[in-house]
Each structure stands twice: as C-alpha cells, then as structure tokens.
C-alpha positions as CSV (number, residue, x, y, z in Angstrom):
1,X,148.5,-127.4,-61.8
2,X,145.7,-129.3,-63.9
3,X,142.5,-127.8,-63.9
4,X,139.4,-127.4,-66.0
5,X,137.1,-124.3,-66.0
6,X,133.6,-123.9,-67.2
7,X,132.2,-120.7,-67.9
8,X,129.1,-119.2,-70.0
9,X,126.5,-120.3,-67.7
10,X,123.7,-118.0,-66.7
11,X,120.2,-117.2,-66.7
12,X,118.2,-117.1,-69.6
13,X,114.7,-117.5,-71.1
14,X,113.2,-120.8,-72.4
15,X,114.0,-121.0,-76.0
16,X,117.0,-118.9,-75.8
17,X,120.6,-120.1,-76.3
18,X,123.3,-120.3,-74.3
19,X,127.3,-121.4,-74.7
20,X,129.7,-123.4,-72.2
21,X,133.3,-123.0,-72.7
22,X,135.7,-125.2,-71.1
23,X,139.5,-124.2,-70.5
24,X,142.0,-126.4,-69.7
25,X,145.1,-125.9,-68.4
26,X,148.4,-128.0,-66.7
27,X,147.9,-130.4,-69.4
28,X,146.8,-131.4,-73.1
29,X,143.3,-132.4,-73.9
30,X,143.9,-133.0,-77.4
31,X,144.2,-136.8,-76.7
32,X,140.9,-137.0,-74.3
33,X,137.4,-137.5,-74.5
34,X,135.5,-134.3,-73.5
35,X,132.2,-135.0,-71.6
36,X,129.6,-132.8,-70.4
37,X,127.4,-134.0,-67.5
38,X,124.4,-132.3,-65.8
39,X,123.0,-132.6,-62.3
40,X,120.0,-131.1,-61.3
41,X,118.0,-131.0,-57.6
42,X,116.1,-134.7,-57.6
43,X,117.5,-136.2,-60.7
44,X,119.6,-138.4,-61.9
45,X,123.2,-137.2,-63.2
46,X,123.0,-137.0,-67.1
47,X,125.7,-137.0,-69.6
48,X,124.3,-134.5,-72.2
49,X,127.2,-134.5,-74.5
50,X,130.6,-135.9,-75.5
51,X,133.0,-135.7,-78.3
52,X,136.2,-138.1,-79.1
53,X,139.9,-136.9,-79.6
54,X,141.0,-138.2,-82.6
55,X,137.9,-138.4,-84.6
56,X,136.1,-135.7,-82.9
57,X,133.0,-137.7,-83.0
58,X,129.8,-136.6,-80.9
59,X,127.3,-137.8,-79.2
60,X,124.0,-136.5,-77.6
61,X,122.0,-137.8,-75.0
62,X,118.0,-137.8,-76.3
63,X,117.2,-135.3,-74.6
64,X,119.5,-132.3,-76.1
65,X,119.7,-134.3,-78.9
66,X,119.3,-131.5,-82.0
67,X,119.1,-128.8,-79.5
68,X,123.4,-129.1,-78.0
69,X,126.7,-129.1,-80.4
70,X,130.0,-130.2,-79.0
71,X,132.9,-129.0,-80.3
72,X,136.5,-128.6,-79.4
73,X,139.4,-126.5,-80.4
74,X,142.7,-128.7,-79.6
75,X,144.8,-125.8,-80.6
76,X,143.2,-123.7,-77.9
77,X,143.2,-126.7,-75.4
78,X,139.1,-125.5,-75.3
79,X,136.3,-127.4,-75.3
80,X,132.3,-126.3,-75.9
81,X,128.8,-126.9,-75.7
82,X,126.4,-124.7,-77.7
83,X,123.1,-124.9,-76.3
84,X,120.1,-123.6,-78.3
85,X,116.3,-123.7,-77.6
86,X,116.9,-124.2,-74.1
87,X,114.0,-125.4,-71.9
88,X,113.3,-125.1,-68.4
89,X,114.1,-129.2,-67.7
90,X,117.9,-127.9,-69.2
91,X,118.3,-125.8,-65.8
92,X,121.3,-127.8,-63.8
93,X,124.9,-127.3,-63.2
94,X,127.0,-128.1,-65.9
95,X,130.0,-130.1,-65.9
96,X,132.7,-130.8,-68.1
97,X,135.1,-133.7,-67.6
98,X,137.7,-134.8,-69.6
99,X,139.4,-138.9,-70.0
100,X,142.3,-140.4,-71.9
101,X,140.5,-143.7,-71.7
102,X,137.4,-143.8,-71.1
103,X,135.0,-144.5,-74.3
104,X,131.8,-144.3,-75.7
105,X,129.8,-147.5,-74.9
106,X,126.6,-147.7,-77.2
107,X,126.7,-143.9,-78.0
108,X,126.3,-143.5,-74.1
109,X,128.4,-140.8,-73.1
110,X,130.4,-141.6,-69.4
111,X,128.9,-140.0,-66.9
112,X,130.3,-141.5,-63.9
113,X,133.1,-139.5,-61.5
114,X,135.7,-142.6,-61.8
115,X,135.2,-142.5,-65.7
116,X,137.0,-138.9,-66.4
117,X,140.1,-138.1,-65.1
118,X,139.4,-134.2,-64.3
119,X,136.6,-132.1,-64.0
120,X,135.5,-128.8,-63.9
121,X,133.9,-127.0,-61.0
122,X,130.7,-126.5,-62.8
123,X,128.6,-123.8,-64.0
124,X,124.8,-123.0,-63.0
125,X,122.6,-122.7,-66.4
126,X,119.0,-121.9,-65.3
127,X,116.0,-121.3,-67.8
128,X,113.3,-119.6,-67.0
129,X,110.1,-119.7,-68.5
C-alpha cells in the first residue's frame, strides 16, 4: 500500500523551530520530486519547499526562504523540512507530496493536487506568539 506520512508538527512559540518528517512507504521516492505545500484558513495554497531526485536541488518559496531546509534521505525513503524562526503567518497544515514527473518551473515549486502523484495526510504546525 503506498502511503506518505507527515509527522513533527505541533505547537510552538514564534521564533522557535520545528521539523517535518515524511515517511514513505509501498514504494521508492528516490526517483521523485518531494514537495511541501501549506494551506492555511483564507489563503491561498503555498508550496513552501521542494527538493529534486537526482540532484537534490532545493527550492524555497520567499517567504521561508532562509528560514526552511529540505532535505531527503533516499536510503531511509524519508523526506524533511526543518523549520527555524518560525512566525505566526507559518501556522497551516503541512503537506508533503511526492512526483516522478513533475518539475520545477522558474524555481516555483508544484503546488497543485494533479502535479504530485501522492500525498501525505498532513500535519497541523501552529505558532503562537
């Protein structure tokens, strides 16, 4: 059975840090794009992160950009999102998605549900202040 799972989500104070793990199972991500996509109450779905297959390339969206690392451990079929200095706009549920074929337009990140083949049932991440 494929399936992706997110965990590491919680509660925690503005400028503290918190780390997503993503486990994948029932197949190989080793050869996929991992994306990580937020949606929050009243805005618009944002792809935060990504990072390639082969090169393991990343990319940010502006506004984690500095702040969020993706990262990826093929030989764990794992993928991750260390988020420091966290802010209160960072509260949303967390997603992580994966593709075999999907790529990185413009250093845009997919965010879309037709562009990754799987994802992940989310996790809450909420910042207080």
């Amino acid at each position: 059975q494929v399936q992706l799972v997110e965990s590491g989500g919680g509660l925690v104070q503005a400028g503290g840090s918190l780390r997503l793990s993503c486990a994948a199972s029932g197949f190989s991500l080793d050869s996929d794009l991992i994306g990580w996509i937020r949606e929050a109450p009243g805005k618009k779905r944002e792809a935060v992160a990504c990072i390639t297959s082969r090169e393991g390339s990343t990319y940010y969206a502006e506004s984690v950009k500095g702040r969020f690392t993706a990262s990826r451990d093929n030989a764990m079929n794992m993928g991750y999102l260390q988020m420091n200095s966290l802010k209160q706009e960072d509260t949303a549920v967390y997603y992580c998605a994966t593709s075999r074929w999907s790529v990185v337009n413009g250093a845009a990140c997919p965010r879309e549900t037709h562009e990754y083949d799987y994802w992940g049932q989310g996790t809450q991440v909420t910042v207080s202040s």
